[in-house]
N, C-alpha and C positions, 0 to 999 in steps of 0.2 A: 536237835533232839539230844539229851540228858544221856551219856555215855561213862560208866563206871571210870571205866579203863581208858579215859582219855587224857593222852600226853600230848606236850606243845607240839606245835607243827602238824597233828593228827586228829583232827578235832571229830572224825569218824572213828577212830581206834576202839572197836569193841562195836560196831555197828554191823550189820548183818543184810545186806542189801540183795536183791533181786533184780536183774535188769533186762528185761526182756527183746527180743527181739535185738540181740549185741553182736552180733557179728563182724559188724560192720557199721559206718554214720552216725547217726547220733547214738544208739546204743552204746558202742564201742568208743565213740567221745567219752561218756557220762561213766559208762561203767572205770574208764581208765583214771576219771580223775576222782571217782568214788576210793577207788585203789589211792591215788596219791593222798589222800585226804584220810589214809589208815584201814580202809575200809575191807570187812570180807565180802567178795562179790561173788553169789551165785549167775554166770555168764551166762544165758540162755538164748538159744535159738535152733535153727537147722542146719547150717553149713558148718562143717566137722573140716578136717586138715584132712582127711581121707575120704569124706563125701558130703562133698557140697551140697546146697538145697537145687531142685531142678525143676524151677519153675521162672527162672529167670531166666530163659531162652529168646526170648523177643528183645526183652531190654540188655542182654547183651548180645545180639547181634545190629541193635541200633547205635551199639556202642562200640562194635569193631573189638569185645574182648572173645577173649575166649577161653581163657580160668574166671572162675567169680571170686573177686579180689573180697578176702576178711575171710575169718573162722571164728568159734567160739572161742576156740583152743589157742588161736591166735592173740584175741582179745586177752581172753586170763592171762598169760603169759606176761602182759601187758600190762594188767594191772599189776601182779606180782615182781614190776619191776618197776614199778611207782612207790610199789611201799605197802601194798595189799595184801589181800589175800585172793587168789583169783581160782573160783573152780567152776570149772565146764562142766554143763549137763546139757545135753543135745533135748531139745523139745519142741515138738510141732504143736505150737500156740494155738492152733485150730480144733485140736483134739482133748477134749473131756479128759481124758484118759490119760494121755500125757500131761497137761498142767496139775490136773489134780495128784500125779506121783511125783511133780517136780516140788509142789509142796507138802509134801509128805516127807521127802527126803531131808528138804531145808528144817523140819521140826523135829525130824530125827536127827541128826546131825548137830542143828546149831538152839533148838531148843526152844527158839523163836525168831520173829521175823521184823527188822524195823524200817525196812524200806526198800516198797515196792515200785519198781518203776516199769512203768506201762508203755512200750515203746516198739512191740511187735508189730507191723504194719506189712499190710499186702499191697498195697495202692499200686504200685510201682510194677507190679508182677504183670499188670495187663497192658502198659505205657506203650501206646501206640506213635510215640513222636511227635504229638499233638498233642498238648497240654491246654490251649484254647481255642473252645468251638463252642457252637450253639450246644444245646443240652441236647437236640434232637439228632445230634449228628454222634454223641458220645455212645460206642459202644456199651451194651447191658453190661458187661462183662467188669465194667468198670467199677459198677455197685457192687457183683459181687467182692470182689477184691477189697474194695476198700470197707465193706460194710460186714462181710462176712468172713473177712480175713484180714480186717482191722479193727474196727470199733469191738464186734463181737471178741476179738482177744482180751482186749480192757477188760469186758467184762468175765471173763472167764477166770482169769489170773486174778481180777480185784477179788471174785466169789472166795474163792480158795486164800487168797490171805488175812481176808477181812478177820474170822473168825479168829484165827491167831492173834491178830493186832487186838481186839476187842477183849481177851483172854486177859491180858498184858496190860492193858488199859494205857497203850501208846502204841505209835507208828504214822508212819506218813505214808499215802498213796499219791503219786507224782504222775499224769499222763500227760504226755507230751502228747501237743497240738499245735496248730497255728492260727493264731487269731490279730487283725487286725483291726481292736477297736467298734468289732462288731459289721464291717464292711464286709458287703460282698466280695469274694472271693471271685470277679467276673471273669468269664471264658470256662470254668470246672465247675458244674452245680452238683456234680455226683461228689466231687472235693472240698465242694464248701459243705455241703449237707452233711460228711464222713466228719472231716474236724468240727463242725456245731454242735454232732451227737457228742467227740469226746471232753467236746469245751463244759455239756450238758451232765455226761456220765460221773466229773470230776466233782458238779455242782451237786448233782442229785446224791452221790455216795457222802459227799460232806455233810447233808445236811442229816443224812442218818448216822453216820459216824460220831461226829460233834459230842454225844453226848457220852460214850464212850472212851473219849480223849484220844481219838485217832483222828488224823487231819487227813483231806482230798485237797488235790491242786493240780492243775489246770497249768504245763509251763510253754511258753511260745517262743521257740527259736527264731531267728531270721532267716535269710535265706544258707545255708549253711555247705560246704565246700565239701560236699560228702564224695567217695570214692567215685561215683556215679555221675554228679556234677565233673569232676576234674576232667573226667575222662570225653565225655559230653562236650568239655571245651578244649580237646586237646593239648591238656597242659595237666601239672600235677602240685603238689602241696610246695614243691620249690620254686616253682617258676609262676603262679596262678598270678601274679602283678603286673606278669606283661600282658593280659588281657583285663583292659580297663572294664570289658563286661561285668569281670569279679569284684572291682571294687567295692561293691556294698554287701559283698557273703564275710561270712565269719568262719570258723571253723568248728566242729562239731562239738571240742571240748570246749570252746565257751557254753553252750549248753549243760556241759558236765561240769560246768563250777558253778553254774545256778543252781544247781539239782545238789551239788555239796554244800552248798553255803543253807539253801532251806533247811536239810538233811540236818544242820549240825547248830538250827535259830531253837534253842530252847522256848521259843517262844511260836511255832507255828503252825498252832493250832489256832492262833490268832487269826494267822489269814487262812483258814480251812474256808472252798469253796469258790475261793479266790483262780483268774484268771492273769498269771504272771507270765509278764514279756522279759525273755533273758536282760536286754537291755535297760529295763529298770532295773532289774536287781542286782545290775553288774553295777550302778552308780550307786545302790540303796547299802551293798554289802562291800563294796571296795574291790572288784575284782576286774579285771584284763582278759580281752581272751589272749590265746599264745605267744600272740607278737606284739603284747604289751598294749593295744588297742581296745577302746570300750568302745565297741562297736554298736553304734547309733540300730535302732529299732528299724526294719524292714517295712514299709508302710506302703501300701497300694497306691 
């Protein structure tokens, strides 16, 4: 995206980004390298350095934690030592009320909006230890989470920035998904059904976007080495090599240098509507994740 104020090495510098759901995993990937990439990041989600969100009671006691690792506050931090600009705003993504003051603030403050990234998810909040089963055996509880406190986020957050983007007559909406080529997602049908809709949401907002010159996209990480993974395999972001199980994850910020590199293709509005695997675009844009590795596409 077309940046006034952009200097070598910072090809976000004067960008204004939203990232929702950044606490922690891929938010907090994407958000930190939007920051090295120059970028102002409004940090968004519910876990504060003085109170955590608390709805992750099941999946951390299947995890043996007992602090919930990441904060907003953490993250900024984080950018703002990449080379950003990092500001927290605490906002429960589920609530009308809260997202639509979270962009209120951003148009107060920064005056406009050029990139939204959609990456609040609940799925995780009902995670029973069982990630494949028949569909008849998957708790209800699963849809709500992932449908009513995932998908439904997307669309909340897209409402609320669209208008601004359209105002502006640019910007990118970015929602992360996982998509394989269109393959069943076998053993999760409440998880394949939740990333179809956001693969769909991505689709359907581009093609009304489009003619406004605001671009939708649809980004697919791999399997990705988030806080909750390391922990899952009793190892951590130093050691994750002595289990060959991790061999084929990646780290959360390869995702966040997909999400920079679109962020910063004066050109993509081209692919508006488009469903992008980090792994193509890390050979398409020239980029590595952390340990210098282009990390091959996760495929069923």
């Amino acid at each position: 995206m077309d940046n006034e104020e952009e200097t070598p090495g910072r090809p976000l510098q004067g960008c204004v980004a939203v990232v929702t759901g950044a606490s922690r995993g891929a938010g907090r990937g994407i958000a930190v390298e939007l920051g090295a990439a120059g970028a102002t990041v409004y940090v968004t989600g519910r876990s504060t350095r003085e109170r955590p969100a608390d709805t992750y009671g099941q999946l951390m006691a299947l995890s043996d934690l007992t602090v919930l690792p990441g904060s907003i506050d953490g993250t900024a931090d984080e950018v703002a030592r990449m080379g950003g600009r990092g500001i927290a705003v605490r906002c429960d993504h589920t609530s009308e009320e809260d997202v639509a003051a979270l962009f209120a603030r951003v148009e107060r403050e920064a005056g406009r909006i050029d990139l939204l990234v959609n990456n609040a998810w609940g799925g995780h909040e009902t995670f029973t230890g069982v990630f494949e089963a028949p569909f008849w055996e998957h708790p209800l509880s699963n849809w709500d989470s992932m449908f009513d406190r995932g998908v439904r986020n997307h669309l909340l957050a897209s409402r609320c920035a669209a208008p601004l983007m359209v105002r502006q007559k640019k910007g990118l909406i970015a929602t992360t998904t996982f998509w394989d080529r269109g393959h069943y997602l076998r053993g999760n049908l409440f998880y394949d059904l939740a990333k179809a809709s956001m693969t769909r949401l991505a689709f359907g907002m581009a093609q009304e976007l489009k003619p406004h010159r605001v671009a939708s996209v649809a980004v697919s990480p791999g399997w990705m080495r988030t806080e909750f993974v390391l922990v899952g395999h009793k190892t951590d972001e130093a050691h994750w090599r002595e289990r060959p199980e991790l061999a084929r994850t990646e780290s959360p910020r390869y995702l966040g240098r997909a999400i920079a590199a679109l962020a910063a293709d004066a050109r993509v509005l081209d692919r508006s509507g488009e469903v992008l695997r980090v792994a193509d675009l890390a050979r398409e844009y020239g980029f590595t994740d952390i340990d210098g590795r282009q990390v091959a596409a996760f495929e069923m």
